[in-house]
PyMOL Python script that loads the backbone (N, CA, C, O; Angstrom):
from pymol import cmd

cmd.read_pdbstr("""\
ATOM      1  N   UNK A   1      56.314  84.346 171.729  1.00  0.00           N
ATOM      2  CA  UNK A   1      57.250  84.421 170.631  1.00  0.00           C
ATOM      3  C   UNK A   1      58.505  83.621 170.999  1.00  0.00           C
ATOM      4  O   UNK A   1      58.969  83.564 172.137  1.00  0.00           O
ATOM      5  N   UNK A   2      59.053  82.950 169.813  1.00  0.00           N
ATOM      6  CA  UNK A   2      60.193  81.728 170.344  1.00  0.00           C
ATOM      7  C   UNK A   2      61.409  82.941 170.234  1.00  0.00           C
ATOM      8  O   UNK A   2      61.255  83.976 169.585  1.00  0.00           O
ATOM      9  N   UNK A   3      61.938  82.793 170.563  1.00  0.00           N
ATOM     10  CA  UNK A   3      63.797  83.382 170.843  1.00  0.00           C
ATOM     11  C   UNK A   3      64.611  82.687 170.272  1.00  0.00           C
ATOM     12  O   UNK A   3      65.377  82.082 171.022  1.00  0.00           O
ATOM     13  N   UNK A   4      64.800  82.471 168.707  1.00  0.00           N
ATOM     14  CA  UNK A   4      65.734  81.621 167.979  1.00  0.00           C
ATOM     15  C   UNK A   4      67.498  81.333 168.074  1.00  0.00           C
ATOM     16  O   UNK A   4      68.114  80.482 167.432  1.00  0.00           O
ATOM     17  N   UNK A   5      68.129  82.423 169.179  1.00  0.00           N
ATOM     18  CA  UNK A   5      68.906  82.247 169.368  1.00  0.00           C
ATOM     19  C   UNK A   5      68.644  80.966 170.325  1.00  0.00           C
ATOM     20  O   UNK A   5      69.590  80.180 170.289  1.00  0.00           O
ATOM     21  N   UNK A   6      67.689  80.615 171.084  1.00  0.00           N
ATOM     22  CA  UNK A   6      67.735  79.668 171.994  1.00  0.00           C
ATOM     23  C   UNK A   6      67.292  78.457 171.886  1.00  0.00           C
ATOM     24  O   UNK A   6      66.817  77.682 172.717  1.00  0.00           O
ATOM     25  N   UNK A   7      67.629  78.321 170.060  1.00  0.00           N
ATOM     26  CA  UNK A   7      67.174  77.203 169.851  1.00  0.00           C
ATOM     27  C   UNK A   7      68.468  76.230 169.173  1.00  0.00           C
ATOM     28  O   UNK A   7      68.476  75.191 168.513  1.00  0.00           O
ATOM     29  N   UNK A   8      69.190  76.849 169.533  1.00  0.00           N
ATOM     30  CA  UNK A   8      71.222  76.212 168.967  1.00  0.00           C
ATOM     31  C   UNK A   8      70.620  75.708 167.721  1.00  0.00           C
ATOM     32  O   UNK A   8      70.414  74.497 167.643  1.00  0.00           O
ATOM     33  N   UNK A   9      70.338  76.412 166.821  1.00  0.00           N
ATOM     34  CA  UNK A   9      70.530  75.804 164.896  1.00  0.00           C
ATOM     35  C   UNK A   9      71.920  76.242 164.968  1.00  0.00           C
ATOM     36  O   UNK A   9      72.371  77.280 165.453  1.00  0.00           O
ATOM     37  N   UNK A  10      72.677  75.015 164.251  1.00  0.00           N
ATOM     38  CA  UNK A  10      74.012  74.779 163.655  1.00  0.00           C
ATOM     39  C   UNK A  10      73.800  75.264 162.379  1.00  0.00           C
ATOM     40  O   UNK A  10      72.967  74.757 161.627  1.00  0.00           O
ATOM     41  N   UNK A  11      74.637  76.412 162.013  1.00  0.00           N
ATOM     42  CA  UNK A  11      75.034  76.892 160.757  1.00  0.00           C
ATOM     43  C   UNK A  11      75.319  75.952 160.104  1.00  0.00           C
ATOM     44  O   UNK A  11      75.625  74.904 160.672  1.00  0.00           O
ATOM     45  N   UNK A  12      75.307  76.024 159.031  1.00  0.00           N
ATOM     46  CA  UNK A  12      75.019  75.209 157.474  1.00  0.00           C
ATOM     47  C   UNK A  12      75.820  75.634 156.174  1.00  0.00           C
ATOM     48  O   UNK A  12      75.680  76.843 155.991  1.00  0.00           O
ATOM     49  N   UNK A  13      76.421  75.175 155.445  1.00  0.00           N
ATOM     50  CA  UNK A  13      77.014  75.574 154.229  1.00  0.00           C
ATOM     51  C   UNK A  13      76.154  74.275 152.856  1.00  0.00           C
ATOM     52  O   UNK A  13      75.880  73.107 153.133  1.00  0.00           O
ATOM     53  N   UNK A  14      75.959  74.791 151.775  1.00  0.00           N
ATOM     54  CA  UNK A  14      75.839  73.640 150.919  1.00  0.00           C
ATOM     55  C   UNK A  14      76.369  72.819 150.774  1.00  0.00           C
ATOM     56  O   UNK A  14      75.971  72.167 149.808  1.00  0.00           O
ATOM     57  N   UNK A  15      77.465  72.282 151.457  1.00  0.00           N
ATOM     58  CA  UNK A  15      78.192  71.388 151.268  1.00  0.00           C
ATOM     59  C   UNK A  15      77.982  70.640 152.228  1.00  0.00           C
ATOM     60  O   UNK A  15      78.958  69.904 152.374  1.00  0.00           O
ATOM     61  N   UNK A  16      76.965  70.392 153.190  1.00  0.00           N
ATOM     62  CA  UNK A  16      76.271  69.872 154.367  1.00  0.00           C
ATOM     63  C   UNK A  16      75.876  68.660 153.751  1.00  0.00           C
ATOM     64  O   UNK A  16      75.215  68.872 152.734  1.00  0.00           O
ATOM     65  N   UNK A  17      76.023  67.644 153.973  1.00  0.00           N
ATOM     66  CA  UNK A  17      74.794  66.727 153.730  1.00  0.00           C
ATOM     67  C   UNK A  17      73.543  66.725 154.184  1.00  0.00           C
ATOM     68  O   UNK A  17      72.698  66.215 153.449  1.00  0.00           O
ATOM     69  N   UNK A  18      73.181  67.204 155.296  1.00  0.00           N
ATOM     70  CA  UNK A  18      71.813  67.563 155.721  1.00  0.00           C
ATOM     71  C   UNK A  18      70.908  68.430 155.011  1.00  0.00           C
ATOM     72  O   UNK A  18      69.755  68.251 154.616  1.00  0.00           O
ATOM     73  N   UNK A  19      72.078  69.888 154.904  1.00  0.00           N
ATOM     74  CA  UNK A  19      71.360  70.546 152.885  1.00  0.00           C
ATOM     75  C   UNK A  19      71.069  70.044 151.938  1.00  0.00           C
ATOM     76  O   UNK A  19      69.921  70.126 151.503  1.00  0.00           O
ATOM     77  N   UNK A  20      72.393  69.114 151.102  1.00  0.00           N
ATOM     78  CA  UNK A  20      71.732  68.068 149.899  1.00  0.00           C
ATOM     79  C   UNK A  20      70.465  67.789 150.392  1.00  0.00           C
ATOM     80  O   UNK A  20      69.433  68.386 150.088  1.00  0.00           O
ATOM     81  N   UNK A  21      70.638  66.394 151.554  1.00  0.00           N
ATOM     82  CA  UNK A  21      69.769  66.035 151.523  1.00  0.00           C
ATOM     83  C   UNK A  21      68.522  66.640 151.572  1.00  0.00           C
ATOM     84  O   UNK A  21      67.818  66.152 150.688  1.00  0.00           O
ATOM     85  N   UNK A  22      67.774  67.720 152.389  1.00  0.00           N
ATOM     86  CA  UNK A  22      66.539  68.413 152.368  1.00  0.00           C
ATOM     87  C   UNK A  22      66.601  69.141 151.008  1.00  0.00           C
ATOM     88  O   UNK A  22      65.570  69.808 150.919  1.00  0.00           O
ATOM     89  N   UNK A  23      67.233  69.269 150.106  1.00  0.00           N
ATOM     90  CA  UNK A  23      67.072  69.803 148.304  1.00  0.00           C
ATOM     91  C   UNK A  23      66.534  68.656 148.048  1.00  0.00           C
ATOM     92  O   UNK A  23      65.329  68.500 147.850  1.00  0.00           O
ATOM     93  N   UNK A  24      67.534  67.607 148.028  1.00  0.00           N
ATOM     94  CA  UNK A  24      66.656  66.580 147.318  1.00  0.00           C
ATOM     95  C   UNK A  24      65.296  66.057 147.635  1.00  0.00           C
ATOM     96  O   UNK A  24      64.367  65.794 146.873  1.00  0.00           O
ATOM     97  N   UNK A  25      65.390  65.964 148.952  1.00  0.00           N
ATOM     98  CA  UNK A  25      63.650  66.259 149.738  1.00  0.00           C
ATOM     99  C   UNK A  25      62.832  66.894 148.588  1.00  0.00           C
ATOM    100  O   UNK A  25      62.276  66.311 147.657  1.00  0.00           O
ATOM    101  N   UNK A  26      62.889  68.406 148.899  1.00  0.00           N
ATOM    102  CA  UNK A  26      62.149  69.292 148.504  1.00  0.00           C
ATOM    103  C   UNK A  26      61.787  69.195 147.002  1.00  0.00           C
ATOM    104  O   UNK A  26      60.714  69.602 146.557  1.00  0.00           O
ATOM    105  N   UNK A  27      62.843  68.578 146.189  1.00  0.00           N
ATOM    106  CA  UNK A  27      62.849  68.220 144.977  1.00  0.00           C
ATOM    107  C   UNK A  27      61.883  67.050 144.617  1.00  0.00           C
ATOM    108  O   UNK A  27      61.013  66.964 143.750  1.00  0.00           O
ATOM    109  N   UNK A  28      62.393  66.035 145.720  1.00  0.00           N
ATOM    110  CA  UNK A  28      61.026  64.824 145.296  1.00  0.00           C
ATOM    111  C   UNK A  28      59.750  65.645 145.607  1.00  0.00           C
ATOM    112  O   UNK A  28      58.953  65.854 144.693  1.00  0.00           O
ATOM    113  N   UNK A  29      59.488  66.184 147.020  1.00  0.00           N
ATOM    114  CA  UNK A  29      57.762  66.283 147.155  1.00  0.00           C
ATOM    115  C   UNK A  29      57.068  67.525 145.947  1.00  0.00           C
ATOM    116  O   UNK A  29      55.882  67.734 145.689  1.00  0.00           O
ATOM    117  N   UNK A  30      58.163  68.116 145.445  1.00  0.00           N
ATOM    118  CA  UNK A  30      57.303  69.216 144.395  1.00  0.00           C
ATOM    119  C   UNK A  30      57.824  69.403 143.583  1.00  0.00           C
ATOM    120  O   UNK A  30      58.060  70.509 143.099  1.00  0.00           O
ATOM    121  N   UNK A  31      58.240  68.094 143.100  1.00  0.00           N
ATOM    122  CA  UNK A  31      59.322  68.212 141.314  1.00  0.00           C
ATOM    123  C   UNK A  31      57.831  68.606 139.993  1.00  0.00           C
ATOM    124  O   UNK A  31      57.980  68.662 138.772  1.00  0.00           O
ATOM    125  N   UNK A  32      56.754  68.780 140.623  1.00  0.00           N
ATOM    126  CA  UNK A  32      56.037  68.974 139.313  1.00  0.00           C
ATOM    127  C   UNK A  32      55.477  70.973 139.692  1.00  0.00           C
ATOM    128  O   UNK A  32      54.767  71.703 139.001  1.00  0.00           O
ATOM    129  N   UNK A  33      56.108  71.236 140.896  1.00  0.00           N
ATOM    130  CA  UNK A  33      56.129  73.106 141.339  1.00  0.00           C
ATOM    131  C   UNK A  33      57.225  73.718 140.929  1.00  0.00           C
ATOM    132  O   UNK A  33      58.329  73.206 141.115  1.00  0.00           O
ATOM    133  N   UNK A  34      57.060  74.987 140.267  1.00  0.00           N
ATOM    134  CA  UNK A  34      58.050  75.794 140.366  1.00  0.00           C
ATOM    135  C   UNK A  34      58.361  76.277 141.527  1.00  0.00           C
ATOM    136  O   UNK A  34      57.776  77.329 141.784  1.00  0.00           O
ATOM    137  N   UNK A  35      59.261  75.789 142.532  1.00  0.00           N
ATOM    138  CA  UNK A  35      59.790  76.037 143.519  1.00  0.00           C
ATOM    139  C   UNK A  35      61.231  76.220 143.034  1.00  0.00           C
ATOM    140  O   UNK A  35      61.772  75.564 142.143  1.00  0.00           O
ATOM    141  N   UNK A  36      61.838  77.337 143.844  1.00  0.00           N
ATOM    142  CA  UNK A  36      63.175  77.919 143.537  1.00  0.00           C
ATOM    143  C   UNK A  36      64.417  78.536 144.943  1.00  0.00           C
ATOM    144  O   UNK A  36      64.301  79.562 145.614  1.00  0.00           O
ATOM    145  N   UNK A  37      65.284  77.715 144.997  1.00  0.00           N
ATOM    146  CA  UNK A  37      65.989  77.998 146.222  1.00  0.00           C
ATOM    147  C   UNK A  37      66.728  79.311 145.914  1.00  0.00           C
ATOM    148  O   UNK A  37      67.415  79.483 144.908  1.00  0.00           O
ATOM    149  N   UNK A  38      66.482  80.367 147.042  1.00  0.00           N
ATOM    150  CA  UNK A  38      67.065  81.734 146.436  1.00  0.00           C
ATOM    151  C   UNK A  38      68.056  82.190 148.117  1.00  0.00           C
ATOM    152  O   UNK A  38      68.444  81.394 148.973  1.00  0.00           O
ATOM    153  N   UNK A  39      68.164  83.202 148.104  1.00  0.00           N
ATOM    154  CA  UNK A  39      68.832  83.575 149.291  1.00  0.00           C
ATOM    155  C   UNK A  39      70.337  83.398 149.148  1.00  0.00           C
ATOM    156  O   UNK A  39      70.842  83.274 148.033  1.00  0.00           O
ATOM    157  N   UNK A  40      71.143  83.383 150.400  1.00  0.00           N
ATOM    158  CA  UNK A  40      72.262  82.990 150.432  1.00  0.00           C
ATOM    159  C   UNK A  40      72.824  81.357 150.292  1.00  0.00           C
ATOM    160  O   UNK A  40      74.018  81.094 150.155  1.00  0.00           O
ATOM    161  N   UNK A  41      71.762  80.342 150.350  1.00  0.00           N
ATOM    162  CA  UNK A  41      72.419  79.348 150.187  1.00  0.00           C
ATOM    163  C   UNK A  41      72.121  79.161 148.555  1.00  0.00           C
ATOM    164  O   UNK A  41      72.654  78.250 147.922  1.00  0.00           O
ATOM    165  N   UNK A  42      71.201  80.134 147.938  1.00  0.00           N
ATOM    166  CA  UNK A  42      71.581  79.527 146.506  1.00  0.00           C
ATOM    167  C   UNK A  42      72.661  80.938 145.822  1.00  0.00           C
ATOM    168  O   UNK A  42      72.593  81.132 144.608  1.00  0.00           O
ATOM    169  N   UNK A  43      73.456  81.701 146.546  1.00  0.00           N
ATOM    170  CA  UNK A  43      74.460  82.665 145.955  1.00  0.00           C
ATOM    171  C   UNK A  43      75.768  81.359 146.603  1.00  0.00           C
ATOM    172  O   UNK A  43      76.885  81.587 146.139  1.00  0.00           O
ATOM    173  N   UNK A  44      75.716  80.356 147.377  1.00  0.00           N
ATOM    174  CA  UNK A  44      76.553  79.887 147.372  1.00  0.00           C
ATOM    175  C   UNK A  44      77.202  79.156 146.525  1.00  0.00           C
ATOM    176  O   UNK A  44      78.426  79.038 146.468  1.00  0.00           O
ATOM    177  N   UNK A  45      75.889  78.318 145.408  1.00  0.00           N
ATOM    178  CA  UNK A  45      76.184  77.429 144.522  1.00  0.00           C
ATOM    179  C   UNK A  45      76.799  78.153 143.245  1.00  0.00           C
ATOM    180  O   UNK A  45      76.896  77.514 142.197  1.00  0.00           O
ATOM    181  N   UNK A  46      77.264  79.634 143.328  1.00  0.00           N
ATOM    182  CA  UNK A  46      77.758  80.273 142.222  1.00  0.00           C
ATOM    183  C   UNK A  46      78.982  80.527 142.964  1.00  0.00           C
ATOM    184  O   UNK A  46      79.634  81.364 142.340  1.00  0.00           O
ATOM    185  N   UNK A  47      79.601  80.148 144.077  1.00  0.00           N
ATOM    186  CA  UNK A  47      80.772  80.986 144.468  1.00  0.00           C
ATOM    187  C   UNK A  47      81.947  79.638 145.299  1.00  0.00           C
ATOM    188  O   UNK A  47      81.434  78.718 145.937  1.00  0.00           O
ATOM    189  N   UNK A  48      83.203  79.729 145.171  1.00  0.00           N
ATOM    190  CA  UNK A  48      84.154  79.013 145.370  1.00  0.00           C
ATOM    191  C   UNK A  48      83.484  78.798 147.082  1.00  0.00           C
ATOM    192  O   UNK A  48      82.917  79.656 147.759  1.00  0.00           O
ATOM    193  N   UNK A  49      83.818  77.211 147.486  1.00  0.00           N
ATOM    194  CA  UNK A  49      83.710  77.108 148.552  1.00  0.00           C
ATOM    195  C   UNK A  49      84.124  78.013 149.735  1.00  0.00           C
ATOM    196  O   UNK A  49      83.329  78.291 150.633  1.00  0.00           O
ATOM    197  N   UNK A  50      85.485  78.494 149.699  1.00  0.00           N
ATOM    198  CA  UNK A  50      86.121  79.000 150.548  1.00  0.00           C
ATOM    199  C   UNK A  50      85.533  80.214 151.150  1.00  0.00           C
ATOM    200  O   UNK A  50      85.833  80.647 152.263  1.00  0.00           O
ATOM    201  N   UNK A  51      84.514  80.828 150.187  1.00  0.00           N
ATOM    202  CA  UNK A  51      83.813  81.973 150.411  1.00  0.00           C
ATOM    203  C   UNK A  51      82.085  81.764 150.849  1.00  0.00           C
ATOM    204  O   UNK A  51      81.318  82.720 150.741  1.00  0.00           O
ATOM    205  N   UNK A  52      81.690  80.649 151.257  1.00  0.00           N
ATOM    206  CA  UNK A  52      80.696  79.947 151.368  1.00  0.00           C
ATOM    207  C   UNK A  52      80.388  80.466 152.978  1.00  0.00           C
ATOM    208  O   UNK A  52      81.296  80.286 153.789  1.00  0.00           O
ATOM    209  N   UNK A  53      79.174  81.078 153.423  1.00  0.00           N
ATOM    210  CA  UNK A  53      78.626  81.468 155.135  1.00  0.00           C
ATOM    211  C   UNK A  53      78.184  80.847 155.547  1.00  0.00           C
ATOM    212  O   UNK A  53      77.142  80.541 154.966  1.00  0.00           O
ATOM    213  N   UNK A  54      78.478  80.080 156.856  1.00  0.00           N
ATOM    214  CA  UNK A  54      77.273  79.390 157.095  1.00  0.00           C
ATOM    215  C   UNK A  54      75.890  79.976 157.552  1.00  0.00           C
ATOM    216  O   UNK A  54      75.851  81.175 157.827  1.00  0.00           O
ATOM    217  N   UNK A  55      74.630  79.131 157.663  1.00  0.00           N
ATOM    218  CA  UNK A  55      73.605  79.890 157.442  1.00  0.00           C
ATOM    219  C   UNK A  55      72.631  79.010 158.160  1.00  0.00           C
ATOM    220  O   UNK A  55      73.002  77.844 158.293  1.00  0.00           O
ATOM    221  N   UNK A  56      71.421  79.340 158.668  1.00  0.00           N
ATOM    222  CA  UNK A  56      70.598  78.448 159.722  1.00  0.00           C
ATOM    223  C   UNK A  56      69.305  78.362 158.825  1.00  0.00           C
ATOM    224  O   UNK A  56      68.421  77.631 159.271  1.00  0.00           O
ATOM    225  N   UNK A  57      69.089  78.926 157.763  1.00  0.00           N
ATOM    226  CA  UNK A  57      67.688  78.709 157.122  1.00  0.00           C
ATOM    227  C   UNK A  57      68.221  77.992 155.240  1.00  0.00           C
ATOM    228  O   UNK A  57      69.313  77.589 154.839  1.00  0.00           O
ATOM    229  N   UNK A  58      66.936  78.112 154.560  1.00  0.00           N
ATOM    230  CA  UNK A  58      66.983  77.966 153.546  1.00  0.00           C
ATOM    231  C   UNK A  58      65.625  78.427 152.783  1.00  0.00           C
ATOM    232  O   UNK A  58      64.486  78.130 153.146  1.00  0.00           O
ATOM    233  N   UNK A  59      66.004  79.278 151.556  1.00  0.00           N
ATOM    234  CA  UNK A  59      64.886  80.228 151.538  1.00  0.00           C
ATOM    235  C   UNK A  59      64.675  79.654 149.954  1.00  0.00           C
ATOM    236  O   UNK A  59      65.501  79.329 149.101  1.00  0.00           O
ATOM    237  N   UNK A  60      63.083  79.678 149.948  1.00  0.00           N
ATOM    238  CA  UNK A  60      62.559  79.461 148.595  1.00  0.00           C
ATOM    239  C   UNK A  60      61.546  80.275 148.044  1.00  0.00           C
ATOM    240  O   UNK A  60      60.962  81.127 148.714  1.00  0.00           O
ATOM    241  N   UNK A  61      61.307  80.050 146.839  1.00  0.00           N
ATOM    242  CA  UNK A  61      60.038  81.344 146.059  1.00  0.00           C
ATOM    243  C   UNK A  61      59.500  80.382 145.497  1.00  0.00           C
ATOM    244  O   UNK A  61      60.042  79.403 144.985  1.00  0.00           O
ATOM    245  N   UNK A  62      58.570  80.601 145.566  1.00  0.00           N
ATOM    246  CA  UNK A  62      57.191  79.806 144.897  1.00  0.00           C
ATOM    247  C   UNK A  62      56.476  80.394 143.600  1.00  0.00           C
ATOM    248  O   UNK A  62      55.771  81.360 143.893  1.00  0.00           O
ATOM    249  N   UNK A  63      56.469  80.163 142.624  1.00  0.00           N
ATOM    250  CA  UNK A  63      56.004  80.815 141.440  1.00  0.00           C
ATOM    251  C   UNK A  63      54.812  80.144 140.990  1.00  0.00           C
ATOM    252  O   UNK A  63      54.805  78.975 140.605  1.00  0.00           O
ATOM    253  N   UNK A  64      53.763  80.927 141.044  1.00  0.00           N
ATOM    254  CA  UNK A  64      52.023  80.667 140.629  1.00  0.00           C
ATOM    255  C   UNK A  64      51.483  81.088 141.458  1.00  0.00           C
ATOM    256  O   UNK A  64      51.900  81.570 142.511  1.00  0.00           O
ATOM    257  N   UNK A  65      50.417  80.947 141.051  1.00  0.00           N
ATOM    258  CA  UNK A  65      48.343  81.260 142.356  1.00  0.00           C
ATOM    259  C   UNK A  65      48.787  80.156 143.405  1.00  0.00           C
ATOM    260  O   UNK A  65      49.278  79.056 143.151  1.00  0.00           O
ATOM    261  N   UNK A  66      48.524  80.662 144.544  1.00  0.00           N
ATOM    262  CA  UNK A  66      48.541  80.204 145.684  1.00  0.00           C
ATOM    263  C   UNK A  66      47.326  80.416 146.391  1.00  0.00           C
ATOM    264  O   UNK A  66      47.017  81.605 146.477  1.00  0.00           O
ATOM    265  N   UNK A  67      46.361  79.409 147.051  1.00  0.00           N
ATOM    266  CA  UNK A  67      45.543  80.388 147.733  1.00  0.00           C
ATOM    267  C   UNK A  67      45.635  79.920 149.206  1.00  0.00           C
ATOM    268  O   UNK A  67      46.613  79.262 149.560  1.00  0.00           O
ATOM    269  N   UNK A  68      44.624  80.246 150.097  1.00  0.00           N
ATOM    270  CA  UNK A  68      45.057  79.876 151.522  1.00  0.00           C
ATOM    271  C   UNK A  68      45.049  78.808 151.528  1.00  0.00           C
ATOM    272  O   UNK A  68      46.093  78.376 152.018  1.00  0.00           O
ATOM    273  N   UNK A  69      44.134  77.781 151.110  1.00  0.00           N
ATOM    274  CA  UNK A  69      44.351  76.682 151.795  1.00  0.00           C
ATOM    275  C   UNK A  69      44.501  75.415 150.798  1.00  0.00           C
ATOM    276  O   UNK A  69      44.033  74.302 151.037  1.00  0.00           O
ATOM    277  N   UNK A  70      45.401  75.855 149.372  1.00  0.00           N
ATOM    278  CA  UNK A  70      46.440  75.630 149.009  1.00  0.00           C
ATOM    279  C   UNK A  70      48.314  75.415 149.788  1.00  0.00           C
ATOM    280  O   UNK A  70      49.081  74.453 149.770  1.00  0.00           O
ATOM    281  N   UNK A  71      48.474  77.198 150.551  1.00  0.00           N
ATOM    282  CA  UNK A  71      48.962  77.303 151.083  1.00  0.00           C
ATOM    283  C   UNK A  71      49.126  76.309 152.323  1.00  0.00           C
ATOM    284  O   UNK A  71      50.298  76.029 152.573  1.00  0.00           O
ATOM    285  N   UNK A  72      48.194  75.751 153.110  1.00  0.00           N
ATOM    286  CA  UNK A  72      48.042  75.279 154.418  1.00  0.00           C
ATOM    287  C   UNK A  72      49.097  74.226 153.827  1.00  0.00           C
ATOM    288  O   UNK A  72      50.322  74.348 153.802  1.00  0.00           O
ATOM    289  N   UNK A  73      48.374  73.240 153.394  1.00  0.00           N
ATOM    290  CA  UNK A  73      48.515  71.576 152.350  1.00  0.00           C
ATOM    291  C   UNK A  73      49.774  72.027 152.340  1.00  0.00           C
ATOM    292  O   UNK A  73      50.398  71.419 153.210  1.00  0.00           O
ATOM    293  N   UNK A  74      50.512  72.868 151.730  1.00  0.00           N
ATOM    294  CA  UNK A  74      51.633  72.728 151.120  1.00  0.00           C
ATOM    295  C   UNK A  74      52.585  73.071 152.274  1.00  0.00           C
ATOM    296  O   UNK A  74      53.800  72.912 152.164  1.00  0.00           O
ATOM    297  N   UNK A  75      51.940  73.593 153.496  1.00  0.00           N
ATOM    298  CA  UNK A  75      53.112  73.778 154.667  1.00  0.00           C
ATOM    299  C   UNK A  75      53.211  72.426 155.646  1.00  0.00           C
ATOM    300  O   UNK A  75      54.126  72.189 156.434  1.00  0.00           O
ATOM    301  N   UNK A  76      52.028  71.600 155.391  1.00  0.00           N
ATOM    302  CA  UNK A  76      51.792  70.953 156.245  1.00  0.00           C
ATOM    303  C   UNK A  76      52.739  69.858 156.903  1.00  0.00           C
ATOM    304  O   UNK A  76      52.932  68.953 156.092  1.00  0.00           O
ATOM    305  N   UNK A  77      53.391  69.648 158.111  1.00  0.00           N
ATOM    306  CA  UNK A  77      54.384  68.427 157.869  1.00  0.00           C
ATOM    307  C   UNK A  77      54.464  67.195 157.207  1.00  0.00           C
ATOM    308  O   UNK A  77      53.381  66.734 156.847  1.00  0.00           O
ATOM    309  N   UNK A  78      55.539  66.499 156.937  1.00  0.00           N
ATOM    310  CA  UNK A  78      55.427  65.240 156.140  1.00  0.00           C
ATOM    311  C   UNK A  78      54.922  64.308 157.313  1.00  0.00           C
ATOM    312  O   UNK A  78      54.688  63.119 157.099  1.00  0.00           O
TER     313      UNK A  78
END
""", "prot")
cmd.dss("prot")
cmd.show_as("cartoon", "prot")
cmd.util.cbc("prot")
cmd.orient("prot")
């Protein structure tokens, strides 16, 4: 099992360019999926910067039938 503290991820705010950029990523490879950014980095895009956390992930929901190896394909690296 990895120990994620020991992997130094730099906290993140939406206002990252490294965030844009992986939205817009995620946006080109499955602009025809209902894919939906939820969690805390999408309660950020409703709230004044100043109140913005930084954050080491980015969390999405997938809406439809999925099956396993649907699933695989769709994790697979670029």
């Amino acid at each position: 099992m990895v120990n994620i503290r020991k992997l130094n991820f730099l906290p993140r705010t939406l206002e990252d360019k490294i965030v844009k950029d992986s939205l817009e990523a995620i946006n080109e490879l499955k602009n025809k999926e209902p894919i939906y950014l939820v969690g805390g980095m999408s309660v950020q895009s409703y709230l004044s910067h100043k109140y913005h956390r930084p954050t080491s992930d980015m969390d999405f929901s997938y809406v439809g039938p999925l099956s396993y190896p649907d699933f695989r394909i769709m994790v697979k690296p670029v």
